[in-house]
C-alpha positions as CSV (number, residue, x, y, z in Angstrom):
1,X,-26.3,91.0,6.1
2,X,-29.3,90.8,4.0
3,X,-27.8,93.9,2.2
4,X,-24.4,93.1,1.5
5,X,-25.6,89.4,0.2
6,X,-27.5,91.4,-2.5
7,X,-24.4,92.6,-4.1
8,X,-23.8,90.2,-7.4
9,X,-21.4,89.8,-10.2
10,X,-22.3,90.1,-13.6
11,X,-22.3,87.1,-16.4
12,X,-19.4,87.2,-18.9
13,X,-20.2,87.3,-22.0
14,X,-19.7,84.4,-24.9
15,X,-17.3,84.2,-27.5
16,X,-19.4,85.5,-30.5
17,X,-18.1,84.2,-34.4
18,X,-19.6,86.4,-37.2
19,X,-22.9,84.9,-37.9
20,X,-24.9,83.8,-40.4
21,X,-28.6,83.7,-39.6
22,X,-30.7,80.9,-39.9
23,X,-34.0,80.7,-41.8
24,X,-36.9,81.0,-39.8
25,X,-38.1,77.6,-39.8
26,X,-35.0,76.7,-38.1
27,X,-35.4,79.1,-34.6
28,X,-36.5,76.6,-31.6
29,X,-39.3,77.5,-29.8
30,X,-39.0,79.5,-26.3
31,X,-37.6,77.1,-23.7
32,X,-38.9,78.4,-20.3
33,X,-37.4,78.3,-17.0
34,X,-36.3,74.4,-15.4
35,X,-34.9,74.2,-11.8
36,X,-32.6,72.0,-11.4
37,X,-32.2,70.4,-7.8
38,X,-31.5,66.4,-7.5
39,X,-30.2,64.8,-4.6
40,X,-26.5,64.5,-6.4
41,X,-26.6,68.4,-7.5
42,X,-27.9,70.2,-4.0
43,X,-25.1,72.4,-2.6
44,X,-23.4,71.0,0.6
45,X,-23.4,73.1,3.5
46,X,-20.0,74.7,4.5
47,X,-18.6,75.8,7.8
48,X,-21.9,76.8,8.7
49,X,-23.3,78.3,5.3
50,X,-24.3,77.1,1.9
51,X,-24.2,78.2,-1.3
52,X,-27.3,78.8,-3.4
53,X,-29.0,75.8,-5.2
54,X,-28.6,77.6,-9.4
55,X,-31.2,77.8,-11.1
56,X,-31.1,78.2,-15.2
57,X,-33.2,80.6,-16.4
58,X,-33.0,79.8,-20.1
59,X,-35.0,83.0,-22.4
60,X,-36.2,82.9,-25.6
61,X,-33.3,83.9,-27.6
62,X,-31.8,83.8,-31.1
63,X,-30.3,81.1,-32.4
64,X,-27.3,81.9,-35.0
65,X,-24.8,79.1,-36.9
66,X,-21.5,80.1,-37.3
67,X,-19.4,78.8,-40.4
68,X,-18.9,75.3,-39.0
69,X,-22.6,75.3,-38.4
70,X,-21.8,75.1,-34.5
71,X,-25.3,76.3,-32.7
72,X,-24.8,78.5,-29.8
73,X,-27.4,79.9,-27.5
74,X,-26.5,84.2,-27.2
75,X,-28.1,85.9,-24.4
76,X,-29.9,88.8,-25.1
77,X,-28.7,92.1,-23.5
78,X,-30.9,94.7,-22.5
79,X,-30.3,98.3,-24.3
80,X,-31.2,101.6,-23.8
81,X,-33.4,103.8,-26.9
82,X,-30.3,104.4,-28.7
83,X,-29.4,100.8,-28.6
84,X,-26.8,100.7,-26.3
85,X,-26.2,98.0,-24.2
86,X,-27.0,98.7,-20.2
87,X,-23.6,97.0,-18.6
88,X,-23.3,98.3,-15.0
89,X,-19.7,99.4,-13.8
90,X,-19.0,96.5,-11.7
91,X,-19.9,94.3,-14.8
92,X,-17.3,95.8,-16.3
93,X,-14.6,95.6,-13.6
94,X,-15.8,92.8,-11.6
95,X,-12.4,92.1,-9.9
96,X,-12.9,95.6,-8.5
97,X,-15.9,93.8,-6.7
98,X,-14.3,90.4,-5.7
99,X,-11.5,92.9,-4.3
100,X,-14.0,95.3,-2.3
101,X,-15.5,91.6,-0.8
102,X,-11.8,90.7,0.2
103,X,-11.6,94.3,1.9
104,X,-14.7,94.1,3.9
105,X,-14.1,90.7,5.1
106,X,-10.8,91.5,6.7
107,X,-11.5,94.5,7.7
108,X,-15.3,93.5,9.8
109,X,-12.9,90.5,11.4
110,X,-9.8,92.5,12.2
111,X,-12.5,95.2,13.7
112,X,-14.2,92.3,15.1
113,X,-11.2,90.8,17.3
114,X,-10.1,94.0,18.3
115,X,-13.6,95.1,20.0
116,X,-13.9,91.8,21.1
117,X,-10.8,91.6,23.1
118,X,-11.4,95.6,24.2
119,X,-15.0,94.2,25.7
120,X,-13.5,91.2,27.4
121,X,-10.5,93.8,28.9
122,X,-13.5,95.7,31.1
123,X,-16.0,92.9,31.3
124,X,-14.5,89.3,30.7
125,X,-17.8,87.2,30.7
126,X,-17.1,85.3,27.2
127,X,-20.2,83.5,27.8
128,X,-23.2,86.6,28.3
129,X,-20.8,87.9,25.3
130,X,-21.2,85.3,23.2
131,X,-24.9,84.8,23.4
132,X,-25.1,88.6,22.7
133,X,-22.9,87.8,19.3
134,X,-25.4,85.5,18.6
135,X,-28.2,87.6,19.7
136,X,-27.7,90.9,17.6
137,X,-26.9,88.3,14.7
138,X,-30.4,86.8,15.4
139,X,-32.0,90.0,15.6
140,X,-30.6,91.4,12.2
141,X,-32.0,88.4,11.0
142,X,-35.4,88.8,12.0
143,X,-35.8,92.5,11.1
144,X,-34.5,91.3,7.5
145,X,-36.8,88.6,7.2
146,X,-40.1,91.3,8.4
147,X,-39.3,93.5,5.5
148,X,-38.5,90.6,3.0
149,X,-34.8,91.4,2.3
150,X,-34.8,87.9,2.1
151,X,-37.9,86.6,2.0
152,X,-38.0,83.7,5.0
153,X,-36.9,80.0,4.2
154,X,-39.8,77.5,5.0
155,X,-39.2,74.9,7.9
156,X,-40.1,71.6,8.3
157,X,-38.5,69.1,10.9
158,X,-36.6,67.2,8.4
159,X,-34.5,70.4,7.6
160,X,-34.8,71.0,11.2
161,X,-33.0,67.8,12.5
162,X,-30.5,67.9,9.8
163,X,-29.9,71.6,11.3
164,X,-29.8,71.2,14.8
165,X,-26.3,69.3,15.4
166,X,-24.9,71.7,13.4
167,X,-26.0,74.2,15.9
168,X,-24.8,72.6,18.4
169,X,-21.4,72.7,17.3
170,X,-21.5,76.1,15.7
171,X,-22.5,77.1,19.5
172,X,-20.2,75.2,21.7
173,X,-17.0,76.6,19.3
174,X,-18.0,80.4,19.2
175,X,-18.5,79.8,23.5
176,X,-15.0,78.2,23.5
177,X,-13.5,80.2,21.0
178,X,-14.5,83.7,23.4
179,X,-13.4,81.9,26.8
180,X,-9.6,81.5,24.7
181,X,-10.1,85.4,23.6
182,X,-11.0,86.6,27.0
183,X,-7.8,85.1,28.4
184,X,-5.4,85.0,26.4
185,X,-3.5,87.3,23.6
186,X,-5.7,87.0,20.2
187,X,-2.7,86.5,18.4
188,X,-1.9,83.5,20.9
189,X,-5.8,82.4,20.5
190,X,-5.7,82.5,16.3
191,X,-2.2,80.5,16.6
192,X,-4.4,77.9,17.9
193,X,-6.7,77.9,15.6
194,X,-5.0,77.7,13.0
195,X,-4.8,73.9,13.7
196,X,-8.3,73.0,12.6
197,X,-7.0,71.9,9.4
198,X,-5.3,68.8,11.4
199,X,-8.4,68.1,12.9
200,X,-10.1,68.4,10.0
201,X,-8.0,65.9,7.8
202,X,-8.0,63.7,11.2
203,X,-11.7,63.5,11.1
204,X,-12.1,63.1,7.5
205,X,-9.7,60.5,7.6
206,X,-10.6,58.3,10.8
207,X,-13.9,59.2,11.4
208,X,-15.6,59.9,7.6
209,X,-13.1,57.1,6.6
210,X,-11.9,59.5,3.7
211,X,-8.2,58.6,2.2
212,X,-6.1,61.9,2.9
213,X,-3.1,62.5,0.3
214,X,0.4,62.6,1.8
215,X,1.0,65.4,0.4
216,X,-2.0,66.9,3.2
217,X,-0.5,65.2,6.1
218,X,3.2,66.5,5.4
219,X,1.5,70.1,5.1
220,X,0.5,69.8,8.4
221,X,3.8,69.1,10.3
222,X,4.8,72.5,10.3
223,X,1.9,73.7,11.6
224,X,2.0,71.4,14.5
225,X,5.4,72.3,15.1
226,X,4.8,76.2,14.8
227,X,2.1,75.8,17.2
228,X,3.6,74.1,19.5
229,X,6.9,76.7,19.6
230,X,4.8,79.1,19.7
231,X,2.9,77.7,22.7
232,X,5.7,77.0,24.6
233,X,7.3,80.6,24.7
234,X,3.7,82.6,25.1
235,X,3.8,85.1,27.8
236,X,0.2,85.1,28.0
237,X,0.0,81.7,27.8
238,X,-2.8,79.8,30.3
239,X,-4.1,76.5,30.1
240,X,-7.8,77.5,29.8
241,X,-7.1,79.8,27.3
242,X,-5.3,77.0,25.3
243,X,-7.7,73.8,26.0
244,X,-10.7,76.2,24.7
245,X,-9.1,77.0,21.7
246,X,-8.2,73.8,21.2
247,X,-11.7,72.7,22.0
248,X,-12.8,75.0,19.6
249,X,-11.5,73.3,17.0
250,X,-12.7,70.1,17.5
251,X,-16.4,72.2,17.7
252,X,-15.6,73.7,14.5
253,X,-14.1,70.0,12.6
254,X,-17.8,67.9,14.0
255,X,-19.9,71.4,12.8
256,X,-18.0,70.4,8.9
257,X,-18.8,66.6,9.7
258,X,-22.6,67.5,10.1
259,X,-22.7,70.2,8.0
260,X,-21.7,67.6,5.1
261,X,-24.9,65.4,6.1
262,X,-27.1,68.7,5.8
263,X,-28.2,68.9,2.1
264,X,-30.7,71.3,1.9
265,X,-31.8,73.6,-1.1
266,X,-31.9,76.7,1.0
267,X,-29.6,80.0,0.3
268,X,-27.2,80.7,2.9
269,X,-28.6,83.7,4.3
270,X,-31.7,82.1,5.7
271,X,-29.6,79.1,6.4
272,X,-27.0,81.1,8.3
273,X,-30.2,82.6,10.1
274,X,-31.4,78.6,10.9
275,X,-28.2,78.3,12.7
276,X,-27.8,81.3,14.7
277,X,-31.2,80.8,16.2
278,X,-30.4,77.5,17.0
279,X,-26.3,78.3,18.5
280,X,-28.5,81.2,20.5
281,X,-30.7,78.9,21.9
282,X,-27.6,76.4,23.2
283,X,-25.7,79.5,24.3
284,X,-28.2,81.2,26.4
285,X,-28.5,78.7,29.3
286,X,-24.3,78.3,30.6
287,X,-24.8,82.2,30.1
288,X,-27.0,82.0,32.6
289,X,-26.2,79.7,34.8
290,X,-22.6,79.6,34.5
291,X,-22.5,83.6,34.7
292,X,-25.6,84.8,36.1
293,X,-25.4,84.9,39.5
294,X,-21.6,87.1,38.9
295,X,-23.5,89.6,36.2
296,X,-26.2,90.6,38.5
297,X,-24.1,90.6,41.3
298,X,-21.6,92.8,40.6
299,X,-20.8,92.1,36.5
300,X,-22.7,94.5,34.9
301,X,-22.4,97.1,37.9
302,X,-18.6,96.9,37.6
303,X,-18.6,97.5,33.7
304,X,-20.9,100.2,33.5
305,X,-18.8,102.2,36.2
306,X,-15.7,101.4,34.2
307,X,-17.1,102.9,30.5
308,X,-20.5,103.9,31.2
309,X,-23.9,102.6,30.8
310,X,-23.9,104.1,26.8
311,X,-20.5,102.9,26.0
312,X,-21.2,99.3,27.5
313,X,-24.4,98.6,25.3
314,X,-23.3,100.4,21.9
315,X,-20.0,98.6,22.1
316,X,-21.9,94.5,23.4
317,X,-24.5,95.5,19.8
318,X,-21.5,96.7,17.3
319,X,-19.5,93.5,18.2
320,X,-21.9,91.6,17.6
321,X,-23.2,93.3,14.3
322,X,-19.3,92.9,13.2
323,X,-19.4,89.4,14.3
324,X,-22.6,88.6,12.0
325,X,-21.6,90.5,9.0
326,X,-18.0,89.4,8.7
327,X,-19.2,86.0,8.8
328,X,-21.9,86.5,5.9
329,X,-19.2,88.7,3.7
330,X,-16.8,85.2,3.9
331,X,-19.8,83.7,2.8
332,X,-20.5,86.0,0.2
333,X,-16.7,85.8,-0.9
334,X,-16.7,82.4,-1.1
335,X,-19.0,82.1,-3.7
336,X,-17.8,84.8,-6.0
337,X,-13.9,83.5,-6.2
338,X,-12.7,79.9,-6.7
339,X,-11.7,77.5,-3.7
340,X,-8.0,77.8,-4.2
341,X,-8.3,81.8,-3.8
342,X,-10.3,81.9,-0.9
343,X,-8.1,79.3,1.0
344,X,-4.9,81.7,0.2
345,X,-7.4,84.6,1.4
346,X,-8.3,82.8,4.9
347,X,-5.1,82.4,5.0
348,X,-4.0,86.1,4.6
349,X,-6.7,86.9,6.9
350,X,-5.2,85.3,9.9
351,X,-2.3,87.2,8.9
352,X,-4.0,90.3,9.2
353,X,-5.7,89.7,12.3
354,X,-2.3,88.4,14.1
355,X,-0.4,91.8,13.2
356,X,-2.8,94.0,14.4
357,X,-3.7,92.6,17.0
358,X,-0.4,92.8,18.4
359,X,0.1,96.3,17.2
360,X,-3.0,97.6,19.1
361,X,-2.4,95.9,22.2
362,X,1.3,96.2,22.7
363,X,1.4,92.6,23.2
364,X,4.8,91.2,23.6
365,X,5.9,88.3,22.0
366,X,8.9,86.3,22.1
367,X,11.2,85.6,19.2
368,X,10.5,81.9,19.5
369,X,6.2,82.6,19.9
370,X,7.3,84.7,16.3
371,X,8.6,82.2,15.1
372,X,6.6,79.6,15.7
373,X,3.4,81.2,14.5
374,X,5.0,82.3,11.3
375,X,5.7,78.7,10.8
376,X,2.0,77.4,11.7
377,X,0.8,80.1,9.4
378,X,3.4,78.8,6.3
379,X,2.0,75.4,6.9
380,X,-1.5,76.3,7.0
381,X,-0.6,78.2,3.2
382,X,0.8,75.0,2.4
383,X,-2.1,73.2,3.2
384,X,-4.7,75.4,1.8
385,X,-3.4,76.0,-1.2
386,X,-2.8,71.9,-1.9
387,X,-6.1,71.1,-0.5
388,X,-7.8,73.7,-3.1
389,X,-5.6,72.4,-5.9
390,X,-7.2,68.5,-5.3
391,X,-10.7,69.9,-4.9
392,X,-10.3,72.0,-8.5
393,X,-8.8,68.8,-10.0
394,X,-11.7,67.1,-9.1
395,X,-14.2,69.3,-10.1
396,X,-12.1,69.2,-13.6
397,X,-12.8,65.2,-13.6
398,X,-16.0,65.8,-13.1
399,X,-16.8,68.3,-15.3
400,X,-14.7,66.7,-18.3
């Protein structure tokens, strides 16, 4: 995780008139470095992560006036003994970058929910698998922290209560999210999901007492109706499967709710860290208790003789690795492209995870299901795309 965050896009440059230089009584003086972090400009935390609180590192630098005497700040590039400027090559194409995020976020998912479903098809305990997700997650997290790739977030209890429902909810949605993959289709299970933008605007809107634009709500009908055709003609359709999706996504809506009170000024690695130990923790005891006595009694016996004692424990720690590092790259994605393209992205990445899904497992749909989930899927476009477009106008407002 620790590894892939380190990956960063360059700075563009500035516009740069032909200068005239000041007299040297007329440079400023160094400024040195200022942190800024009030209570009205720490980052909020997102589905689980936050972005980085910026810092601006301000050099000492020349100052040049350009005809219209306009005074502009010009960063100073560093250059090699022949005085050329040291640009790296993904400075210099950074949508090559931004495009090789995109790839290694759909493709750790898709790889993700296809091991994940393989697991649950030879040993279908969602809950001892979940806690292992969490688990390896936590793990990778501690190794990076012992070698400083990042160096560790401090802790204190008012960080740590802040951190704790959000948890909670991250852990009861991943649990009920697995028991929906373990039985049902994953393309039935993502169908689902893709109504936690009606939950979302629902809580925003009754509970956070938030005014929702029409234009939101009206977004959402088709992917109530899609889902619901879709629902209604699923061959692998069972009502656990669909009331811990569902469940899932009211997890997932009271984890955004919470995760709005949390304003901390921590990076999202170490944060994403906080909250895996903490799901881990909730996750571990209904592993145990609710699928304990099965595992030693015959769980673990029956899946070893199916794959093999190798296969079973390489394939519980690469899901879970997969499961960690998807979830950091959307992270990491999210902060390099604006909200409008990584709401089309989530968007496309359902998409991706739908199709093959069904194309590796030969599931059969019907044409109504096919229907319906193309439909859910428009209307969650719909929805993105017009939620982004408010949140960049207001930003605009703001910024004006």
């Amino acid at each position: 995780m620790a590894s892939m965050a380190a990956i960063s896009g360059g700075i563009s440059g500035l516009l740069r008139p032909s200068p005239r230089r000041i007299p040297a009584a007329m440079v400023l003086p160094a400024v040195t470095t200022v942190r800024i972090a009030t209570a009205s400009t720490l980052p909020r935390l997102n589905w689980g992560f936050q972005k980085q609180t910026h810092l601006v590192d301000l050099k000492p630098v020349p100052l040049i006036a350009t005809k219209r005497d306009f005074l502009r700040i010009i960063p100073e590039a560093s250059s090699d003994s022949a005085g050329n400027t040291d640009v790296g090559f993904f400075d210099k194409n950074p949508a090559l970058l931004t495009g090789f995020f995109f790839f290694m976020w759909y493709f750790l998912n898709v790889i993700f929910n296809i091991m994940n479903k393989k697991i649950y098809n030879y040993f279908p305990y969602p809950y001892f698998v979940s806690a292992v997700h969490l688990g390896v997650g936590v793990a990778y997290c501690l190794g990076s922290w012992a070698v400083g790739l990042p160096k560790r977030a401090p802790m204190n209890n008012t960080i740590l209560k802040l951190l704790i429902p959000v948890g909670i909810c991250h852990a009861i949605g991943h649990i009920t999210s697995n028991v929906s993959f373990a039985t049902v289709a994953v393309s039935f299970t993502h169908t689902i999901k893709a109504l936690e933008p009606f939950f979302n605007a629902s809580a925003s809107q009754f509970i956070l007492g938030q005014s929702i634009p029409l234009s939101l709500w009206l977004s959402l009908a088709p992917v109530v109706l899609g889902v619901s055709m879709a629902s209604l003609t699923e061959l692998s359709f069972n009502w656990t499967g669909f009331v811990s999706a569902m469940i899932s996504n009211i997890s997932f809506t009271y984890r955004s709710i919470y995760s709005k009170k949390a304003m901390t000024g921590m990076d999202s690695t170490n944060l994403y860290a906080y909250i895996s130990i903490i799901a881990l923790l909730v996750c571990l005891p209904p592993a145990i208790i609710v699928e304990g006595p099965k595992l030693m009694s015959h769980g673990f016996a029956d899946a070893i003789a199916k794959v093999g004692m190798t296969k079973f424990i390489t394939d519980l720690f690469w899901v879970g690795m997969f499961y960690h590092l998807y979830n950091q790259i959307a992270t990491n994605t999210l902060e390099r492209v604006a909200p409008l393209t990584h709401a089309v992205g989530n968007v496309l990445k359902r998409v991706f995870v739908i199709g093959f899904s069904i194309v590796i497992f030969g599931n059969k749909i019907s044409t109504q299901t096919g229907i319906g989930t193309g439909i859910a899927i428009a209307g969650v476009a719909m929805y993105s795309y017009i939620k982004a477009k408010i949140e960049e106008d207001k930003i605009k407002k703001k910024n004006a």
